[in-house]
C-alpha positions in Angstrom: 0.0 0.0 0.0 1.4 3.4 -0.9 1.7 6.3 1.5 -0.9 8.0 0.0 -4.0 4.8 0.3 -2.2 5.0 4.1 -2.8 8.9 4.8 -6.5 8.3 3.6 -6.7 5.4 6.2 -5.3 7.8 8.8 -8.1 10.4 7.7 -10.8 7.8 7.9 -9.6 6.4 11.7 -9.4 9.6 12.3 -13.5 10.7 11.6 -14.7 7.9 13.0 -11.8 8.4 16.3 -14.1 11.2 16.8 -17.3 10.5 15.8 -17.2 7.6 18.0 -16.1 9.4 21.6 -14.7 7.9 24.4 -14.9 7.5 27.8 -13.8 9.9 30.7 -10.4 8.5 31.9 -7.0 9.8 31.9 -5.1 8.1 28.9 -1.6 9.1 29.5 1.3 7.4 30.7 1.7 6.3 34.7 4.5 8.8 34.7 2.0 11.7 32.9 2.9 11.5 29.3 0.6 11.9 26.3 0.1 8.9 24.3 -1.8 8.4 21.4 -4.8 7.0 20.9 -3.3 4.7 17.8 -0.2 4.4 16.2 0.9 3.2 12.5 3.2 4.0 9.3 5.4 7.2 9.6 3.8 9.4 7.3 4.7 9.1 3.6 6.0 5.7 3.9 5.1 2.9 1.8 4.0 0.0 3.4 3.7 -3.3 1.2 0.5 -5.3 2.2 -0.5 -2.9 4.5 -4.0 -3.1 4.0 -3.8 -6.9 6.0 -3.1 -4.8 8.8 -5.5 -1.5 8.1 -6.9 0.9 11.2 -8.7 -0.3 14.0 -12.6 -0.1 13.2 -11.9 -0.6 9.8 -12.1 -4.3 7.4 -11.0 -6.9 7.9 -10.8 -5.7 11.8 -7.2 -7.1 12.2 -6.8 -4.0 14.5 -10.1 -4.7 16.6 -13.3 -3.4 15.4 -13.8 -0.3 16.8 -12.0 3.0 16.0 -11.5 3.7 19.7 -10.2 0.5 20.6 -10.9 0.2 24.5 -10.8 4.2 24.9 -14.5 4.3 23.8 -15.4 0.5 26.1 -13.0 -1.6 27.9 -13.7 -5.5 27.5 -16.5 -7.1 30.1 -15.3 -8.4 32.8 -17.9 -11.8 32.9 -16.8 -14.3 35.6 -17.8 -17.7 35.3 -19.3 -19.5 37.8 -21.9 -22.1 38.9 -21.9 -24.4 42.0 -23.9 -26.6 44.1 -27.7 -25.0 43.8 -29.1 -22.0 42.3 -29.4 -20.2 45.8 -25.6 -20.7 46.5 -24.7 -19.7 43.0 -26.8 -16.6 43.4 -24.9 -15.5 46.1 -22.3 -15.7 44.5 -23.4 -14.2 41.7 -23.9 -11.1 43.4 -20.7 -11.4 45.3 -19.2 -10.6 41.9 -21.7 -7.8 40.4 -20.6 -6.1 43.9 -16.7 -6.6 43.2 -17.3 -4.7 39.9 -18.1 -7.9 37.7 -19.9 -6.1 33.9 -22.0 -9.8 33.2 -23.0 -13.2 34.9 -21.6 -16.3 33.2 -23.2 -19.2 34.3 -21.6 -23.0 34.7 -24.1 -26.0 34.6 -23.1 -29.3 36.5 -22.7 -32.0 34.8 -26.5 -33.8 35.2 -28.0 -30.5 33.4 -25.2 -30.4 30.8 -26.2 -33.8 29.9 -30.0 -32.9 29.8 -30.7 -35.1 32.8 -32.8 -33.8 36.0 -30.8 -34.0 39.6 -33.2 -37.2 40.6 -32.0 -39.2 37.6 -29.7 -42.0 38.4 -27.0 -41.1 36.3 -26.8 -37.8 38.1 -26.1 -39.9 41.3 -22.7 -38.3 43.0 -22.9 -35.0 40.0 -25.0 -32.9 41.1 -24.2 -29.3 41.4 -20.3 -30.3 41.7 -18.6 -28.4 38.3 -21.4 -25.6 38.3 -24.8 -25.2 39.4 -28.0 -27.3 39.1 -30.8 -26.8 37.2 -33.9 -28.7 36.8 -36.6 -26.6 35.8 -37.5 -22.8 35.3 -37.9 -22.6 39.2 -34.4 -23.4 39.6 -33.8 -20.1 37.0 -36.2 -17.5 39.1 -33.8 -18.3 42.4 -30.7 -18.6 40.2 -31.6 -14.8 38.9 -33.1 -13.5 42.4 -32.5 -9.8 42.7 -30.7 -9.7 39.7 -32.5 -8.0 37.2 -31.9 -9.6 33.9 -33.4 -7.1 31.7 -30.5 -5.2 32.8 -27.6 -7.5 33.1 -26.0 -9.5 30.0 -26.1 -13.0 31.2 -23.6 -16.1 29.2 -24.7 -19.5 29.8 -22.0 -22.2 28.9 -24.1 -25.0 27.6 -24.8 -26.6 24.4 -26.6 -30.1 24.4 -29.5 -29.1 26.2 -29.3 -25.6 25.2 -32.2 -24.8 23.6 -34.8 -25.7 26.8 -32.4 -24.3 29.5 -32.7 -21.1 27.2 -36.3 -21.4 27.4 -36.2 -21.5 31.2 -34.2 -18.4 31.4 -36.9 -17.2 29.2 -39.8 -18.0 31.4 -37.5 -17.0 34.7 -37.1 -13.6 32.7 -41.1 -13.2 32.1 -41.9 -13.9 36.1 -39.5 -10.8 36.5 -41.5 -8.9 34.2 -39.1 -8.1 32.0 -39.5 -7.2 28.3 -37.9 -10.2 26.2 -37.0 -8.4 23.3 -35.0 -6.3 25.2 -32.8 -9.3 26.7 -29.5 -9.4 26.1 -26.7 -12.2 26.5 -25.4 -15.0 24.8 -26.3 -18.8 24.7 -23.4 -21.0 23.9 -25.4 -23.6 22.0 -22.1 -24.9 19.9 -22.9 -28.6 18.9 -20.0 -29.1 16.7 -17.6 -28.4 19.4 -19.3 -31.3 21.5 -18.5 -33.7 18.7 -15.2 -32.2 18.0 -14.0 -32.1 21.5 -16.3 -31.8 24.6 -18.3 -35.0 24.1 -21.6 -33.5 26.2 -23.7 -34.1 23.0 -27.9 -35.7 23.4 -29.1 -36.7 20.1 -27.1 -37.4 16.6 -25.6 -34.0 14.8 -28.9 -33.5 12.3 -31.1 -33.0 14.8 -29.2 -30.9 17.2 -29.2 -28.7 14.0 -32.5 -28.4 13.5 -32.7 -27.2 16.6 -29.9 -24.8 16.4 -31.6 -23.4 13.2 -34.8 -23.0 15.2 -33.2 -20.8 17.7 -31.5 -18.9 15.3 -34.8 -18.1 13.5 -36.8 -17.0 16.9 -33.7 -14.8 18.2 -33.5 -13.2 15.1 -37.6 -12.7 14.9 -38.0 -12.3 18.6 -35.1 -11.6 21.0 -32.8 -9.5 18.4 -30.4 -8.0 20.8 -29.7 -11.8 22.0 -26.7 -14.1 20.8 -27.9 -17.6 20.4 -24.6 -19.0 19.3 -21.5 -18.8 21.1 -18.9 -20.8 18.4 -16.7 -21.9 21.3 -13.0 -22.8 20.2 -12.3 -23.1 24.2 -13.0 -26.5 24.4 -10.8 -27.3 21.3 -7.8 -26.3 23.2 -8.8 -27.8 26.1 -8.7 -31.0 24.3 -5.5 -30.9 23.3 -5.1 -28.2 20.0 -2.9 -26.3 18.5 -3.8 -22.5 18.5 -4.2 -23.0 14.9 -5.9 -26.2 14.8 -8.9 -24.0 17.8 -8.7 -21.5 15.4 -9.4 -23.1 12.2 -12.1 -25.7 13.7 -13.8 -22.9 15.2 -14.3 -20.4 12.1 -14.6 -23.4 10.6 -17.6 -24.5 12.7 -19.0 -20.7 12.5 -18.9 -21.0 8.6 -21.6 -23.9 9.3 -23.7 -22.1 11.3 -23.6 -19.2 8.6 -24.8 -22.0 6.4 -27.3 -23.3 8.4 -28.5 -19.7 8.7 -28.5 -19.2 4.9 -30.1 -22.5 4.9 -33.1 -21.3 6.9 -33.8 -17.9 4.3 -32.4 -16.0 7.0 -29.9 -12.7 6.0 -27.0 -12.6 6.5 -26.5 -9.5 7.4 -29.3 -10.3 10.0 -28.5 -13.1 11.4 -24.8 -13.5 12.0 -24.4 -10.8 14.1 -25.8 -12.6 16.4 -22.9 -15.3 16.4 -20.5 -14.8 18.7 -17.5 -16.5 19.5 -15.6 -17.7 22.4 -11.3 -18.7 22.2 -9.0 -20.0 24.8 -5.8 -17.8 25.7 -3.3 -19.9 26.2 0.1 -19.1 28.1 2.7 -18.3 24.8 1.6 -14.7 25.0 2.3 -13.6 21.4 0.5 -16.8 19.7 -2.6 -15.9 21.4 -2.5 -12.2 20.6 -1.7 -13.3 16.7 -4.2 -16.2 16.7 -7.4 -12.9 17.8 -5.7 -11.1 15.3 -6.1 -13.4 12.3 -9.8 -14.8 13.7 -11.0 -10.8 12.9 -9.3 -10.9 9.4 -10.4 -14.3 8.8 -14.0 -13.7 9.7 -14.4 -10.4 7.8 -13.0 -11.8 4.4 -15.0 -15.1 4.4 -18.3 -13.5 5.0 -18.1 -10.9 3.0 -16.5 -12.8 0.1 -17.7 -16.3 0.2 -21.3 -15.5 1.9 -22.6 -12.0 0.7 -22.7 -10.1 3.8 -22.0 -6.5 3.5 -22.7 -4.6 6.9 -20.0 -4.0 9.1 -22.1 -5.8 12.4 -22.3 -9.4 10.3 -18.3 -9.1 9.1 -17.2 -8.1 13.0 -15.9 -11.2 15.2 -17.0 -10.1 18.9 -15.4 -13.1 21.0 -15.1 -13.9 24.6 -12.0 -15.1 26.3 -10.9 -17.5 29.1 -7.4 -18.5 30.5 -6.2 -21.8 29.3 -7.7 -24.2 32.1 -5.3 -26.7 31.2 -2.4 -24.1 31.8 -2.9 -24.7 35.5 -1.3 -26.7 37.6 -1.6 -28.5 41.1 1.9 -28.3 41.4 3.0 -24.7 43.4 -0.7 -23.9 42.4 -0.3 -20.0 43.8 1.9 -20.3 39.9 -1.4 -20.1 38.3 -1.8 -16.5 39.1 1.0 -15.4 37.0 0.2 -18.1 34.5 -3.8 -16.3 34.0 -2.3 -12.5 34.5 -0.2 -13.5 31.3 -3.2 -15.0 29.4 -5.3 -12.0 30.5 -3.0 -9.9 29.2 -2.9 -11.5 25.8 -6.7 -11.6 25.7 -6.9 -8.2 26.0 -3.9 -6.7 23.5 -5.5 -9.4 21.0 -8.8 -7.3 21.5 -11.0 -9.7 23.8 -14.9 -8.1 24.0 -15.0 -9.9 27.2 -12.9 -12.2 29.5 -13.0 -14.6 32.1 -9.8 -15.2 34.2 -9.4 -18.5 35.9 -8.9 -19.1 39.8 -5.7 -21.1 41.2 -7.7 -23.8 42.3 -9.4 -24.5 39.6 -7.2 -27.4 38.5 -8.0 -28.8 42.2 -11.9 -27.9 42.4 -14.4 -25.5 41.9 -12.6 -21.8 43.6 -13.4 -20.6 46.9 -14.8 -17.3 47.7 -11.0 -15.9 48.1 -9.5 -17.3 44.6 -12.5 -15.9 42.6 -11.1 -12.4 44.1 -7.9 -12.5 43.1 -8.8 -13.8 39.6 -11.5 -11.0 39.3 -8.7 -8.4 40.6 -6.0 -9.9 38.1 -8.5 -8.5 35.6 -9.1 -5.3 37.5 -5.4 -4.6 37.8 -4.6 -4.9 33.8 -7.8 -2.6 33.3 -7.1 0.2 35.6 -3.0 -0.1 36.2 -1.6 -1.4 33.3 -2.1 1.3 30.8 -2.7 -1.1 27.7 -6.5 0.3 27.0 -4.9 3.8 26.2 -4.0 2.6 22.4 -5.8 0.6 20.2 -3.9 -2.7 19.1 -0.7 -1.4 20.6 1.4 -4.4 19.0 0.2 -3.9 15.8 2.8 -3.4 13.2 5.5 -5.1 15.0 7.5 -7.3 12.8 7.1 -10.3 15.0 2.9 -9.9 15.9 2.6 -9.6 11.9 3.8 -12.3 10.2 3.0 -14.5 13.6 -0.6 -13.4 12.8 -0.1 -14.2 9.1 1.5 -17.6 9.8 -1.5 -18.7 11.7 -3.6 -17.4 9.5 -2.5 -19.5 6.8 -2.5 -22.6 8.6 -6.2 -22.1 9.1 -6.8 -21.8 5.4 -5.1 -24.8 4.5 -7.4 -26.5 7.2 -10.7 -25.0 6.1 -9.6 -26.6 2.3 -9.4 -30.1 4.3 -12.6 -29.6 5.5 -14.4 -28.7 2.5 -12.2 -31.6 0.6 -14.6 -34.2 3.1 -17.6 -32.0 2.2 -17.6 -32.2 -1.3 -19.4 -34.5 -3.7 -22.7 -35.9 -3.6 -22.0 -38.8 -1.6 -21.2 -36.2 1.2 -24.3 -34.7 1.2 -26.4 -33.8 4.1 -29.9 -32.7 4.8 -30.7 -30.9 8.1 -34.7 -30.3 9.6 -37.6 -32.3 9.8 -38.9 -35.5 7.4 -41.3 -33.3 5.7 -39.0 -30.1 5.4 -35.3 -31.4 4.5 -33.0 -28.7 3.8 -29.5 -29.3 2.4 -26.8 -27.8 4.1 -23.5 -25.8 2.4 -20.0 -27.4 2.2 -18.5 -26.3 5.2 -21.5 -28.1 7.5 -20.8 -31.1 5.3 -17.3 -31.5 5.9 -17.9 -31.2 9.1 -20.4 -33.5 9.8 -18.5 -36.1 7.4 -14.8 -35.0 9.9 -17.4 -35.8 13.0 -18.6 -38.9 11.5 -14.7 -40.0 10.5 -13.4 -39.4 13.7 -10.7 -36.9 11.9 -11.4 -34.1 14.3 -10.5 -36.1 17.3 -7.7 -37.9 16.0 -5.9 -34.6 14.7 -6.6 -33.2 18.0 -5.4 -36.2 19.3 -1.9 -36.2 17.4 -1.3 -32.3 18.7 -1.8 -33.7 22.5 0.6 -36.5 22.4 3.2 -34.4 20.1 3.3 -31.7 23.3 3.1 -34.4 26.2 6.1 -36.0 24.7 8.1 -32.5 24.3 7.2 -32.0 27.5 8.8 -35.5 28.8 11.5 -35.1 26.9 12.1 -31.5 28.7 11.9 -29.3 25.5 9.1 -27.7 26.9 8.7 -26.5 30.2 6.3 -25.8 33.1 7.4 -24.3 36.1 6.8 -26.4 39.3 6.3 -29.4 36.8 9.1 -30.9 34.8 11.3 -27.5 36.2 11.8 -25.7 39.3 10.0 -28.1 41.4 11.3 -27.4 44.9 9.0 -25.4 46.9 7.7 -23.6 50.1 3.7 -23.5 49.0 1.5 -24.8 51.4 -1.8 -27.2 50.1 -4.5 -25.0 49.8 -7.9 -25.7 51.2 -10.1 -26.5 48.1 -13.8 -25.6 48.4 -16.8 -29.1 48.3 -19.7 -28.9 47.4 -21.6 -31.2 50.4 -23.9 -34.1 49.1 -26.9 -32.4 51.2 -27.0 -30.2 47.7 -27.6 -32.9 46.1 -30.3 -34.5 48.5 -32.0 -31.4 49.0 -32.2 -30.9 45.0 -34.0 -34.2 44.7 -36.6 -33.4 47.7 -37.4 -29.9 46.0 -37.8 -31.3 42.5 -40.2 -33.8 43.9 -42.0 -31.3 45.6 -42.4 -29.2 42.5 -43.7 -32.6 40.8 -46.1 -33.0 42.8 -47.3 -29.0 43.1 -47.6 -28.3 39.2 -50.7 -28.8 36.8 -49.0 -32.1 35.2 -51.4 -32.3 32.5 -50.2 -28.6 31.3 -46.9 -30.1 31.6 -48.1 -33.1 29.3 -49.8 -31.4 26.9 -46.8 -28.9 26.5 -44.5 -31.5 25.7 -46.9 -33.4 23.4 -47.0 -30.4 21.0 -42.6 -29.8 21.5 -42.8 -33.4 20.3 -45.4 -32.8 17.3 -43.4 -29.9 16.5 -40.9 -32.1 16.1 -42.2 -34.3 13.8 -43.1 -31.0 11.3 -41.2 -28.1 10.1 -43.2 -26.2 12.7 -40.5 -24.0 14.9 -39.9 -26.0 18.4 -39.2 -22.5 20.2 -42.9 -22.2 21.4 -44.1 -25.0 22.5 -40.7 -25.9 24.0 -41.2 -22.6 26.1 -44.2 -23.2 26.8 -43.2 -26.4 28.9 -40.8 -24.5 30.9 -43.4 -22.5 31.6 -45.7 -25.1 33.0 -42.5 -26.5 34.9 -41.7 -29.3 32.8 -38.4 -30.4 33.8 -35.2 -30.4 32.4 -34.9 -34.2 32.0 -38.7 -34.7 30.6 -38.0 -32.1 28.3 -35.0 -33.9 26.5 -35.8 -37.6 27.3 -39.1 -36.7 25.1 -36.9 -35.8 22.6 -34.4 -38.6 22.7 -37.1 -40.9 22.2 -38.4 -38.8 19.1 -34.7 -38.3 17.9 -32.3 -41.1 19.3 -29.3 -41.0 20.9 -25.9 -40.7 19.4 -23.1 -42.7 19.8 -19.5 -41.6 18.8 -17.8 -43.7 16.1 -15.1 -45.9 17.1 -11.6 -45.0 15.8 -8.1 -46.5 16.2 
């Protein structure tokens, strides 16, 4: 790009700089000196391929998507959390909106991840032990209590029972009186990623689909400011990844869901705003601020060039960030505080719209009262000490952060080709919705479903995990207090446990609201869900209509597995 296409870039950032405005804070230096609020080329110079790189606010967003960069809005600050029942979670809840918390993120146990009710006998020894139980609407109303949700954006991590949990939040949100259109939040409601990685799937891929595509439909019709997908790489890297294999399987998996969109009649331009996304940060600090980087450009070139979409809201990533679970240790766990300050830090010079910082425990058990402080205050301190939100994308243009960011990029492309290799033809294709209203669904989705069905995700994911477990065996990778540095003074920490009176108390309750609720409402809301169902009818309705009547979590999706199956993964060796 010559110097002049560069000056006109400057000129551009530099309307909408002020158009835009930003907040009232002092945005100098901690010694006092001016800064400004971007920085790029030296005037006159040519850069070559400088238009990769652009203005913040400007395609393809390499530079974050907003002129003012975290002048005009710092990221959220949305802790996750979720434990034992919805009154302890509440509490705690509200512990963290008083700390200075921006949004609620909650965390399911495992019985209501896997669309089961806290009386089923698989739940036995689960319940409310890796988040917070929910069984029914009434479980939402006490989860929520005092906290007005029309006015706070709530996250919910969930995916296989997404869809009626959402429809409890719904009907929790009504008995608050609050005006659903107005909601605001994000439902994570990535299927893919449970296939790919996370395993907490109910039914086989198609169905879960249809479902998705329902959602999409209503949110878009009904609830417009709400996200219903959340295209969640996290879990990818959890598993094992590479930052550019979570990178590529998650666009990758976002390119579906535009398709399933498209799919459905929806606009583009409509519709995939409301996708969001969510990415690990991971503890090599410059591959994590590269890998954001590249999502924006990637995201901004394939929409607007491969699916149609022209306004800026559809080709703008917005993602949420968490520190690398996996990254933490129980050796010298007090470590883990450095090891999430570093990850926050990355998360937020890669442009994070939101963050979540991991507690020390959290590699031991759920965190106490205590190491949800500090984690909260690691974000505090990077916000209001550091000095990083004065500039926008303040490692932009270095040498290094560029062709890092370029790398990755490029590794993702030759990924998304492998995928669309296993989607094409017509023996690959695939039909998504109800018998009588089959829709066929674009190549991305295909390829995916056909990776899913060969086991390819998984064993690629696989491959990455045992590559670094044997670098770090062989000592050519290190963790402190691990395979280096292992003498210590740290004392064991006193871990928080959730008592099995949670869980006993969870199943008296639920019987009582059994036994108090109209059950033929309840029966006759399900029996429409499951005609629904059976026709291209959306599900949205009647399936909030038997939260409403207090249906239950488990009756909910065990109706459906029966209409629907189950789905088992596919051996591979």
């Amino acid at each position: 790009m010559d110097a002049h296409e560069i000056e006109a870039g400057r000129q551009r950032w530099q309307s909408r700089y002020e158009a835009t405005g930003t907040r009232d804070a002092d945005f100098t230096t901690l010694s006092g000196m001016e800064v400004d609020p971007v920085y790029g080329p030296p005037e006159g110079a040519d850069v070559p391929g400088f238009e990769r790189i652009g203005w913040p606010g400007e395609y393809p967003y390499t530079r974050g998507l907003y002129p003012t960069g975290y002048r005009g809005r710092a990221w959220t600050i949305r802790q996750f959390a979720g434990f034992g029942n919805a009154r302890q979670t509440n509490e705690r809840y509200k512990m963290i909106l008083g700390a200075g918390g921006g949004g609620l993120s909650v965390a399911f146990d495992m019985p209501t991840l896997m669309g089961r009710d806290s009386d089923d006998p698989q739940s036995l020894g689960e319940v409310g032990h890796c988040g917070v139980a929910i069984d029914s609407a009434a479980d939402m109303e006490v989860l929520f209590d005092s906290i007005p949700l029309a006015d706070v954006t709530t996250s919910m991590t969930i995916s296989g029972p997404a869809v009626p949990v959402f429809c409890m939040y719904l009907a929790a949100a009504e008995r608050q009186g609050a005006d659903l259109s107005r909601l605001d939040g994000t439902l994570q409601t990535d299927i893919f990623k449970e296939y790919i990685a996370q395993k907490e799937w109910l039914f086989p891929p198609e169905p879960h689909l249809r479902l998705i595509g329902d959602l999409m439909e209503y949110c878009a019709r009904e609830i417009p400011r709400y996200k219903p997908l959340s295209v969640s790489g996290y879990h990818i890297r959890e598993a094992g990844s590479t930052a550019a294999q979570e990178l590529a399987y998650t666009l990758a998996d976002g390119f579906g869901y535009v398709e399933l969109g498209l799919s459905r009649g929806l606009d583009v331009n409509t519709f995939a705003p409301g996708l969001s996304f969510f990415f690990d940060s991971h503890v090599d600090f410059f591959e994590e601020i590269a890998k954001f980087r590249a999502a924006r450009r990637i995201w901004a070139r394939w929409l607007r060039e491969r699916y149609g979409a022209t306004s800026a809201r559809a080709l703008s990533l917005r993602f949420h960030t968490q520190t690398a679970g996996v990254s933490l240790t129980a050796q010298q766990p007090v470590n883990n505080v450095v090891r999430t300050a570093i990850e926050a830090l990355a998360a937020v010079l890669g442009g994070t719209n939101s963050l979540h910082t991991n507690a020390l425990d959290e590699t031991l058990a759920l965190p106490t009262d205590e190491s949800a402080e500090i984690a909260l205050r690691t974000q505090q301190v990077i916000m209001e000490e550091s000095g990083v939100l004065n500039v926008a994308d303040p490692l932009g243009g270095s040498w290094y952060i560029e062709a890092l960011t370029d790398k990755i990029e490029a590794e993702a492309e030759r990924t998304f080709e492998r995928i669309l290799a296993m989607g094409s033809g017509p023996e690959k294709h695939h039909a998504v919705g109800s018998a009588d209203q089959r829709r066929s669904v674009g190549p991305m989705t295909s390829g995916i479903l056909h990776g899913i069905e060969e086991g390819w995700f998984m064993a690629e994911i696989a491959d990455s995990a045992f590559t670094y477990q044997q670098e770090l065996e062989k000592g050519a990778k290190k963790i402190v207090g691990v395979n280096c540095h292992t003498a210590t003074v740290t004392r064991e920490l006193e871990i928080m446990r959730v008592s099995h009176e949670v869980e006993l108390e969870q199943r008296r309750v639920i019987a009582r609201r059994r036994e108090e609720r109209d059950r033929d409402r309840v029966d006759t809301a399900i029996g429409r869900m499951v005609e629904a169902a059976k026709t291209g009818e959306n599900m949205i309705p009647p399936m909030l209509d038997a939260a409403r009547a207090e249906a239950t979590l488990g009756e909910i999706c065990d109706a459906l597995r029966e209409q629907w199956g189950v789905y088992r993964e596919p051996a591979r060796f």
